[in-house]
BAFI-3210 file (N, C-alpha, C; in Angstrom, 3 decimals, decimal comma, padded with zeros to 6 digits):
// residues 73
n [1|2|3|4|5|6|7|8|9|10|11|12|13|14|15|16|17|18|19|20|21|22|23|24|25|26|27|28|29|30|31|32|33|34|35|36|37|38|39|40|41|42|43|44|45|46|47|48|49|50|51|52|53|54|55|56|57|58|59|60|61|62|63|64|65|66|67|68|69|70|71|72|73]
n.u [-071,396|-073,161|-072,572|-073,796|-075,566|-075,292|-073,893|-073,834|-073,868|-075,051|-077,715|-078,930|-078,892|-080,751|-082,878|-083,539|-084,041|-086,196|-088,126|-088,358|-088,874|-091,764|-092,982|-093,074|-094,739|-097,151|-097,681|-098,016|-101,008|-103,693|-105,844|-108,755|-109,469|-111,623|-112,101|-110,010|-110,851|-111,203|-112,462|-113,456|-112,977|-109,185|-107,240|-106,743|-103,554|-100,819|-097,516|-094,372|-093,038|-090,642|-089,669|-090,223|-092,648|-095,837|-098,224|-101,386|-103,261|-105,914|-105,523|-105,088|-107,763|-109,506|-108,005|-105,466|-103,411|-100,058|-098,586|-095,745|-094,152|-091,049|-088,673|-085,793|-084,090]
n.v [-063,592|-060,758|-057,279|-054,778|-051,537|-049,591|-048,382|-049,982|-048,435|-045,979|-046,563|-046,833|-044,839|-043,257|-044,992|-044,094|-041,164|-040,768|-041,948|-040,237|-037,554|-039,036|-039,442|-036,797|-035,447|-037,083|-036,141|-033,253|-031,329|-030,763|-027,403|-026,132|-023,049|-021,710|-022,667|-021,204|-018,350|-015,144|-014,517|-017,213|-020,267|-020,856|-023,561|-026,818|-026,653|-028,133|-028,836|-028,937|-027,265|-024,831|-025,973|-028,743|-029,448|-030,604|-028,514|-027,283|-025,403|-025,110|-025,233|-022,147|-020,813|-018,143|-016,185|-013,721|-014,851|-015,162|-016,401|-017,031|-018,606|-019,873|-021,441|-023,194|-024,213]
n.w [-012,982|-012,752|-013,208|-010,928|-012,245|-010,790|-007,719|-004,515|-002,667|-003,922|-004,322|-002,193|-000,885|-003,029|-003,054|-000,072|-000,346|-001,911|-000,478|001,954|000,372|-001,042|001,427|002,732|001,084|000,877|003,772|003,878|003,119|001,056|000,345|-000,119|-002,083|-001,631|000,963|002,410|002,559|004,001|006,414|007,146|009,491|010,266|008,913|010,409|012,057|013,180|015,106|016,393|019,178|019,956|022,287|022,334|023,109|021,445|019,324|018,724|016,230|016,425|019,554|020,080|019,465|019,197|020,052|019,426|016,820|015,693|012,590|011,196|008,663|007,462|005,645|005,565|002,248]
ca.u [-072,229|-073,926|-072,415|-075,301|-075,365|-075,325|-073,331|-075,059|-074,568|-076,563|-078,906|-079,724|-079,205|-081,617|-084,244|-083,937|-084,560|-087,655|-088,710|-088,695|-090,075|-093,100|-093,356|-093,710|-095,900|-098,155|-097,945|-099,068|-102,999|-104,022|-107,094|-109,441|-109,423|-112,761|-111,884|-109,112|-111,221|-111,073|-113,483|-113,073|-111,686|-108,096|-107,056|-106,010|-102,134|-099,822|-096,470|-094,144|-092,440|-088,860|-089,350|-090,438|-093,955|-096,311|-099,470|-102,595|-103,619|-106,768|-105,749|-105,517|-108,892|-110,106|-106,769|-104,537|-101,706|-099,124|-097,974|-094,085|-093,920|-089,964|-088,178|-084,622|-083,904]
ca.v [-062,725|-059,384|-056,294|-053,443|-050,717|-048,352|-048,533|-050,290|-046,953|-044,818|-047,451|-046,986|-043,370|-043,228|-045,244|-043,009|-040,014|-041,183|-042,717|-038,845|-037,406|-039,872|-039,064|-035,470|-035,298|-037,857|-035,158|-032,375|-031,352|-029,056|-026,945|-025,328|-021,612|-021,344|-023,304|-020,427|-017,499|-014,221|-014,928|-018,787|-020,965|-021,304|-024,962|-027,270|-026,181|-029,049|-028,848|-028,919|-025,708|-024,475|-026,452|-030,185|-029,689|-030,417|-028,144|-027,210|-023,913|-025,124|-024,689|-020,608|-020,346|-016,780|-015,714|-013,618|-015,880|-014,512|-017,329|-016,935|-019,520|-019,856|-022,523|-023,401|-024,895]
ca.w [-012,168|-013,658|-012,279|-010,949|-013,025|-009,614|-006,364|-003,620|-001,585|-004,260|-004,752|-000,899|-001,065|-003,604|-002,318|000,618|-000,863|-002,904|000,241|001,948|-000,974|-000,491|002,959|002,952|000,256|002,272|004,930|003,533|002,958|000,815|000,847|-001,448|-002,030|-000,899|002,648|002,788|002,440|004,782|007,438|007,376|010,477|009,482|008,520|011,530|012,017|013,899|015,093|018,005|019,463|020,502|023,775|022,054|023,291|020,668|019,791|017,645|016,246|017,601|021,166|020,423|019,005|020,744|020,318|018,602|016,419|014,600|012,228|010,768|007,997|006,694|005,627|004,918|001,237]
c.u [-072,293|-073,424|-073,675|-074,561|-074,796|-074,802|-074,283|-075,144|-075,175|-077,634|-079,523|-079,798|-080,492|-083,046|-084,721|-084,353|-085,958|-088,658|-089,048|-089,296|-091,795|-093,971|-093,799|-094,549|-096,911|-098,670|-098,555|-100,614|-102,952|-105,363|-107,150|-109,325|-110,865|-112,596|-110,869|-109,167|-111,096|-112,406|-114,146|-112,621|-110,456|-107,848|-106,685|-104,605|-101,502|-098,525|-095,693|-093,082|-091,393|-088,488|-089,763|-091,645|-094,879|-098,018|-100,082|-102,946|-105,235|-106,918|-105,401|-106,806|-109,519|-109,220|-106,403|-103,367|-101,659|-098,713|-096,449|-094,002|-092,363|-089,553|-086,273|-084,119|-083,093]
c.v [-061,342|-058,296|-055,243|-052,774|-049,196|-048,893|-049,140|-048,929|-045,726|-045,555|-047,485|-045,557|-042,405|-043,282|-044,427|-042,188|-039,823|-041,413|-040,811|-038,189|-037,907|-039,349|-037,881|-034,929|-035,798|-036,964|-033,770|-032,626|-030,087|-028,729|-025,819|-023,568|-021,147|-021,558|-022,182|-018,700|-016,711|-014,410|-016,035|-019,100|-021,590|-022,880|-025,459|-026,949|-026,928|-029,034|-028,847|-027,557|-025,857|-025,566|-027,913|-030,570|-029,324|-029,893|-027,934|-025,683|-023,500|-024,515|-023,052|-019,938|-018,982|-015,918|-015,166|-014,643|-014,832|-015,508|-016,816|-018,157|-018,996|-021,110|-021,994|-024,236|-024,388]
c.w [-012,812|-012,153|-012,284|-011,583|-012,062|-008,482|-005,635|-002,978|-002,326|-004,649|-003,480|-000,890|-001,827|-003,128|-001,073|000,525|-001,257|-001,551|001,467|001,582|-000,670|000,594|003,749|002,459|000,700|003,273|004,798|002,599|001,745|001,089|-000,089|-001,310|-001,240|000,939|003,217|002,769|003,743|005,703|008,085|008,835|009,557|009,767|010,002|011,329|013,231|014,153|016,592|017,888|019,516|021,179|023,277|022,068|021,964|020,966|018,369|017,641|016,798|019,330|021,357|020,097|020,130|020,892|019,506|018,182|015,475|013,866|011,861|010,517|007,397|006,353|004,937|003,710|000,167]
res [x|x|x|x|x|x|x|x|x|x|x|x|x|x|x|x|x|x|x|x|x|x|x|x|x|x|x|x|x|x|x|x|x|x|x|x|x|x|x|x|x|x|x|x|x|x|x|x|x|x|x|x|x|x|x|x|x|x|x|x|x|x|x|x|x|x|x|x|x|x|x|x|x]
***
């Protein structure tokens, strides 16, 4: 019998990762410089809040938003 070259648990670890990877890339959009111009409607913007409830930057149209993009990495 042929030993793997890699643990089974980084050979699942792995595939996990890749499989993430995939998945977020999938998830994001991009958008042209032109579509992102100063006087444009800004892009659709999806997400859920503090409280779990999920919303659309749609539903402030008319509105002041403040965005606050950060991330942790």
């Amino acid at each position: 019998m042929m030993k793997s070259l890699m643990p089974r648990w980084l050979l699942g670890l792995t595939a996990a990762l890749l499989l993430s990877v995939h998945l977020a890339s999938a998830q994001a959009q991009k958008h042209s410089p032109a579509d992102l111009a100063i006087g444009k409607p800004a892009p659709e913007i999806s997400g859920v809040d503090v409280d779990g409830v999920k919303f659309k930057l749609s539903d402030y149209r008319g509105k002041v938003v403040v965005l606050d993009f950060w991330g942790d990495w």
